[in-house]
C-alpha positions as CSV (number, residue, x, y, z in Angstrom):
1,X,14.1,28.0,-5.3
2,X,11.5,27.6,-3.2
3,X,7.8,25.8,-3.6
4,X,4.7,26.1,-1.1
5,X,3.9,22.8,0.9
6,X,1.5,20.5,-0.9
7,X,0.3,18.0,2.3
8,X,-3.0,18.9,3.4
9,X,-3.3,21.7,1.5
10,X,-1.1,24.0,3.4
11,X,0.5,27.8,2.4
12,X,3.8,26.7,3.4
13,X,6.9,27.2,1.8
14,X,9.2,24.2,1.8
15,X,12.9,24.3,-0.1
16,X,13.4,22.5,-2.6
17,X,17.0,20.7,-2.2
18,X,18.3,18.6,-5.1
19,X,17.5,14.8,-4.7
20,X,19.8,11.9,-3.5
21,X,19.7,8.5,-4.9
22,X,20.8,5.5,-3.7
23,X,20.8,1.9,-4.9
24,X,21.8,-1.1,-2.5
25,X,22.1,-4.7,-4.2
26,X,19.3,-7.1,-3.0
27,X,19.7,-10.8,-3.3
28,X,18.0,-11.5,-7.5
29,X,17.7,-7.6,-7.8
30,X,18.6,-4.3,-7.2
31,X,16.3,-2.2,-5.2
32,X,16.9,1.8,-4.7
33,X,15.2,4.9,-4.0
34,X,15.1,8.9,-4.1
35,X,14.4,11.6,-2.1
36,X,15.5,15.4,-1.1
37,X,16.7,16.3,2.1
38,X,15.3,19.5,3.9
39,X,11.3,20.1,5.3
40,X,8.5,17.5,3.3
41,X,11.1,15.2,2.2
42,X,9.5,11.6,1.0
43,X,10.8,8.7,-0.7
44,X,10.2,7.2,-4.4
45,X,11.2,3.8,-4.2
46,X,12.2,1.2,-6.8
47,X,12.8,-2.5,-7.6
48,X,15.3,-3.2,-10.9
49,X,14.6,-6.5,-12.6
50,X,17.2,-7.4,-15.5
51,X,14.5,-6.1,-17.8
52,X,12.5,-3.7,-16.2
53,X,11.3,-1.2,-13.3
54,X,8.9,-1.5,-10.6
55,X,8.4,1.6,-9.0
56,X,6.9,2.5,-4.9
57,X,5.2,5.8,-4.7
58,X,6.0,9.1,-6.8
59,X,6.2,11.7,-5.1
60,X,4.3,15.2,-3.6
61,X,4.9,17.6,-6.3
62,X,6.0,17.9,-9.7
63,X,9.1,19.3,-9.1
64,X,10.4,16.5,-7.0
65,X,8.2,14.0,-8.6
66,X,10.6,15.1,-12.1
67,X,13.8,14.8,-10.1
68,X,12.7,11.0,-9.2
69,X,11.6,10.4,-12.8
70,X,15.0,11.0,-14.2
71,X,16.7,8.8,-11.5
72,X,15.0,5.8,-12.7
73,X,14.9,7.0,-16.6
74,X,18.9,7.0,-15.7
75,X,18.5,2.7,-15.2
76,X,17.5,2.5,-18.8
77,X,15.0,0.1,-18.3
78,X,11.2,0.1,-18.8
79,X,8.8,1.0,-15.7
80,X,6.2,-1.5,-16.2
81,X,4.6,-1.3,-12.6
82,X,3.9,1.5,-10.4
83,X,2.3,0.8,-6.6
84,X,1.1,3.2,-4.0
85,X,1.0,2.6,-0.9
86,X,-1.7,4.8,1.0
87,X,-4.1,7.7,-0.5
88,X,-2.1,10.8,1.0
89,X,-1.0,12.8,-2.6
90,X,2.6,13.2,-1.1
91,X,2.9,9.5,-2.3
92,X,0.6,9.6,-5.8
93,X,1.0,13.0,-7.0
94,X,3.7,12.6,-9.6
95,X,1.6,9.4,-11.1
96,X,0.7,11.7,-14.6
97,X,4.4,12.2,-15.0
98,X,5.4,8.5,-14.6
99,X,2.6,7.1,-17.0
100,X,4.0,10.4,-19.5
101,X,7.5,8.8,-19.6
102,X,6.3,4.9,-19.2
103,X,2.7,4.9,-20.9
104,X,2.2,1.4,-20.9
105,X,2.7,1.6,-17.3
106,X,0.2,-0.4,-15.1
107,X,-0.6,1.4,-11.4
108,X,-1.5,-0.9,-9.1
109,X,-3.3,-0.3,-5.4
110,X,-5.7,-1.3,-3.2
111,X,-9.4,-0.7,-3.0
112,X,-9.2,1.9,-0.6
113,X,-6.4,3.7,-1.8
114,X,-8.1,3.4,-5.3
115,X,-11.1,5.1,-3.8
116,X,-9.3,7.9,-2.0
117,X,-7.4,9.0,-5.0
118,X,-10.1,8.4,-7.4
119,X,-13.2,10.5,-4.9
120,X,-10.2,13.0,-3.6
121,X,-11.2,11.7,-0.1
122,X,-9.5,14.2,1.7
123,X,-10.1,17.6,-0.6
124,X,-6.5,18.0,-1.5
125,X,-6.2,18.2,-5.4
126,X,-8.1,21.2,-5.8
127,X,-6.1,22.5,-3.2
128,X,-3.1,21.8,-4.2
129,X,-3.6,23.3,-8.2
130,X,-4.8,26.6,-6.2
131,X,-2.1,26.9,-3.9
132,X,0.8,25.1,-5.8
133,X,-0.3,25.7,-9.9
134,X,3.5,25.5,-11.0
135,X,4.2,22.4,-9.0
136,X,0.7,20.7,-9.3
137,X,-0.4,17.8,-11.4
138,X,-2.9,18.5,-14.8
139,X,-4.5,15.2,-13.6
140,X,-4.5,13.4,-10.6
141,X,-4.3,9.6,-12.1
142,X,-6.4,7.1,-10.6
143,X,-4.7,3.1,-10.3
144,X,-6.1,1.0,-12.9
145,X,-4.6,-2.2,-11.6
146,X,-7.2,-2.6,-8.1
147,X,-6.2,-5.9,-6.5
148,X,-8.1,-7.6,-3.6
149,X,-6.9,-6.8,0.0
150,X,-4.2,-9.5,0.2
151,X,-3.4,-10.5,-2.8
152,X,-0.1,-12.0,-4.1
153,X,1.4,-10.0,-7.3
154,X,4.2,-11.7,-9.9
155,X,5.4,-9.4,-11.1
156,X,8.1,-9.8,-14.3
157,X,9.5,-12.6,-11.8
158,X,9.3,-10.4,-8.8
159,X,6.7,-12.1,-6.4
160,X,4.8,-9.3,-4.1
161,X,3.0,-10.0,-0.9
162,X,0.5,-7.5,-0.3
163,X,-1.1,-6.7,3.2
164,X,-4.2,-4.3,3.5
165,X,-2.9,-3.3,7.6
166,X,-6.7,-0.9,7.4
167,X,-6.9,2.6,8.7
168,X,-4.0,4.0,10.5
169,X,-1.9,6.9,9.4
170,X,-4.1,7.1,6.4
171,X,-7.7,5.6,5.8
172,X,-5.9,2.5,4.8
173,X,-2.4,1.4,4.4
174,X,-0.9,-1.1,1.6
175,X,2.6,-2.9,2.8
176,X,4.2,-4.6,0.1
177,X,6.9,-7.5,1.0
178,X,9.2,-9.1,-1.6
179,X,9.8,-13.0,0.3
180,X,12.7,-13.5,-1.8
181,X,14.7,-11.4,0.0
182,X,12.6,-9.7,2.8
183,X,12.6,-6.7,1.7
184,X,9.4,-4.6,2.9
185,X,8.0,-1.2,2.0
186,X,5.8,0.2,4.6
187,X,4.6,3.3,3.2
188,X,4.1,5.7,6.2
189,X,3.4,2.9,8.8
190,X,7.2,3.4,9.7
191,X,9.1,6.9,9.4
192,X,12.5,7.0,9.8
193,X,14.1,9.8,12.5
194,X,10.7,11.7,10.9
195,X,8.2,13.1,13.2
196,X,4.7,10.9,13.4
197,X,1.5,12.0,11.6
198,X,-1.6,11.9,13.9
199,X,-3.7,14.4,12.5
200,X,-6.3,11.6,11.8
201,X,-6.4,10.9,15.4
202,X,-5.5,6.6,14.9
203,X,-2.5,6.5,16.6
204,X,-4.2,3.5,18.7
205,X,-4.2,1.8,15.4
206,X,-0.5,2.8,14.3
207,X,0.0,1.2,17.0
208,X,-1.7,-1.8,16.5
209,X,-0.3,-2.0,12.9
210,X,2.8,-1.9,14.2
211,X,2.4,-5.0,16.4
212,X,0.7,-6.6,13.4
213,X,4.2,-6.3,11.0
214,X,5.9,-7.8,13.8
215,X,3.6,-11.0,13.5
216,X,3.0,-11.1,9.8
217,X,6.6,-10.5,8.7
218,X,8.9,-12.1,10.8
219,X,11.6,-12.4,8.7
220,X,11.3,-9.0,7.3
221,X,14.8,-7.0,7.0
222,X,15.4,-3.9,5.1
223,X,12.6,-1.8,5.5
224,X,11.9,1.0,2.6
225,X,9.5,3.5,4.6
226,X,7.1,6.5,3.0
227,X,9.8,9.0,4.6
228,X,13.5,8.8,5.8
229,X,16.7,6.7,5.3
230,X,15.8,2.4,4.8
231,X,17.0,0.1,7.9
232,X,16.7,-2.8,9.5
233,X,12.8,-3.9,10.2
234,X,12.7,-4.4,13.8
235,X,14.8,-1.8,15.0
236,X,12.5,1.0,12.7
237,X,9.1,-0.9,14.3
238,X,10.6,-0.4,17.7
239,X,11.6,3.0,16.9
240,X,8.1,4.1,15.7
241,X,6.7,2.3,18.3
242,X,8.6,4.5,21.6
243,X,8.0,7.8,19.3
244,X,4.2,7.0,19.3
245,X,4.3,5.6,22.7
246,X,6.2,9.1,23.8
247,X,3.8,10.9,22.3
248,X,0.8,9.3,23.7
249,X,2.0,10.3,26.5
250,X,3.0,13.6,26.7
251,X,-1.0,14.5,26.1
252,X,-2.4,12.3,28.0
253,X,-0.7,13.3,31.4
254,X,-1.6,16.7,29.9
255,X,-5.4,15.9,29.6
256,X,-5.0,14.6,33.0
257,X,-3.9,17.2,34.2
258,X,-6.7,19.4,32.7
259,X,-4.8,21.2,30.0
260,X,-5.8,20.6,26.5
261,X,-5.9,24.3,25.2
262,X,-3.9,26.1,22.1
263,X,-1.1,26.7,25.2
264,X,-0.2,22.3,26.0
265,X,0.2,21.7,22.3
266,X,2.3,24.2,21.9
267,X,4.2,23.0,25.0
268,X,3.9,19.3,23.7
269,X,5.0,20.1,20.1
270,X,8.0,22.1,21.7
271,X,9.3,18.6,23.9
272,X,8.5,16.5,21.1
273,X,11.2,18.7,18.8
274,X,13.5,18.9,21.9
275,X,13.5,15.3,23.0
276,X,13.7,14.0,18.8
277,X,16.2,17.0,17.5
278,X,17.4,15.3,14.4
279,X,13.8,14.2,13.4
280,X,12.5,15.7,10.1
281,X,9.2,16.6,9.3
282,X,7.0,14.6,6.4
283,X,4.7,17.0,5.5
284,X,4.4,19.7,3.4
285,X,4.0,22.5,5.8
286,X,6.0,24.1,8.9
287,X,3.3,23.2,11.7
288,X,3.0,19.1,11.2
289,X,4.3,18.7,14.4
290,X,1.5,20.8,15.8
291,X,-1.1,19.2,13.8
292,X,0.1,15.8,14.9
293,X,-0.6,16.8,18.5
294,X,-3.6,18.2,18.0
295,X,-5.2,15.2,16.7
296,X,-3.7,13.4,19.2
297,X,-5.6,15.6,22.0
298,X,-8.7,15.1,19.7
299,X,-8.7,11.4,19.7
300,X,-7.2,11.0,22.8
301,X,-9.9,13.1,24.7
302,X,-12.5,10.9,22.8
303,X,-10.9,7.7,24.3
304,X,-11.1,9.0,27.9
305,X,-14.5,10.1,27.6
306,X,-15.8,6.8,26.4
307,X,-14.1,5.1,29.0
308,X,-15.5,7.1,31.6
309,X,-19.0,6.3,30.0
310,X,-18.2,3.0,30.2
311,X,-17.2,3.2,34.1
């Protein structure tokens, strides 16, 4: 069975694989997530109280975002909370789904996330009914719970730090930490063995973001990111980090070098596969990779030009 990709409203046709779940014990609750191996794979994560369900991001599609629903129905406990992380529809699509099963369901997110979803920021959900109408949403459900940039959330016991880290990967990224056991979702700030996303030419501020968890969470541990397997904070920052890093650099000894045509991404997306062979790819369509690169000649170009102006 096969579906076409749903990220950035691309023709491509990704596999759909049957999910995996996994639950690991944390310290006053159980925390676990799902996901699908193969092209486009992403994570729904979860927090289980004794009484309830908070739930991290829902998925791209329907079909997936079903496969994650029954996973937590499969708890037996109510979801009462449901947060997004950032305002790509790989992570909010399956919300009409969610609030189907759990009505009373509040969806919490930040102001800029909120506005993404709510003004379809980007273009997608149109889209994605056009090219995707068996695996697309009726509705694409806008968070009715909008808390300030920073704010704290108690949540049926469960106390949530939240951190607006600003435009990076996405126009703005929400990381949500749990201090009473230093657990930390990340959204797509931090992909595990996945390639990066750069098409929105901020890799400086990845970056930056990056160095930013490092300061704000120090004593952050198991890290839930937007795609790939959870791990231990600091070794997934410095991981993200020397992917970026590797990146960065492969085009900008290109641009130096005066070759920033169709031929040096290709020839850039080719080393990045060969030098990361067991990364996966977290979008919806074959040619992320490429994408990725491109913006990072775009935004990269833009960097040395103003610098020269400066000079």
């Amino acid at each position: 069975m096969t579906l076409k990709g749903l990220f950035l409203g691309a023709a491509a046709i990704a596999s759909v694989a049957i999910g995996t779940v996994e639950t690991a014990m944390a310290q006053n609750y159980d925390t676990g997530h799902y996901t699908y191996e193969g092209h486009g794979s992403v994570n729904t994560h979860w927090i289980e109280t004794d009484d309830s369900v908070i739930v991290i991001d829902v998925q791209r599609d329907t079909l997936h975002a079903d496969e994650a629903l029954q996973a937590v129905k499969a708890i037996g406990k109510p979801v009462i909370a449901i947060l997004i992380t950032h305002g790509h529809p790989d992570h909010y699509t399956g919300l009409e789904q969610f609030l189907a099963e759990w009505p009373g369901a509040k969806v919490y997110a930040s102001p800029e996330t909120t506005r993404v979803i709510e003004t379809d920021h980007y273009g997608y959900h149109e889209v994605v009914r056009k090219l995707t109408p068996d695996a697309a949403p009726e509705n694409f459900i806008v968070p009715d719970q909008v808390f300030a940039d920073n704010a704290t959330l108690e949540i049926d016991g469960v106390t949530i730090i939240t951190r607006e880290m600003g435009p990076s990967e996405a126009t703005g990224a929400t990381v949500y930490y749990l201090p009473d056991t230093n657990d930390i979702y990340v959204g797509d700030l931090i992909l595990n063995e996945m390639h990066g996303f750069f098409y929105e030419e901020r890799s400086t501020k990845i970056l930056e973001s990056l160095e930013q968890l490092r300061v704000l969470f120090p004593n952050a541990e198991q890290t839930h990111p937007g795609h790939g397997a959870p791990g231990q904070f600091l070794e997934l920052v410095d991981a993200q980090q020397a992917y970026t890093q590797t990146a960065r650099r492969l085009v900008a000894t290109s641009i130096a070098n005066g070759e920033t045509g169709p031929v040096a991404v290709s020839e850039i997306e080719a080393k990045l596969i060969e030098r990361y062979p067991n990364h996966g790819v977290p979008g919806g369509q074959p040619n992320m990779v490429e994408l990725s690169v491109q913006g990072l000649f775009a935004e990269l170009t833009t960097l040395r030009t103003i610098a020269g102006e400066v000079q």
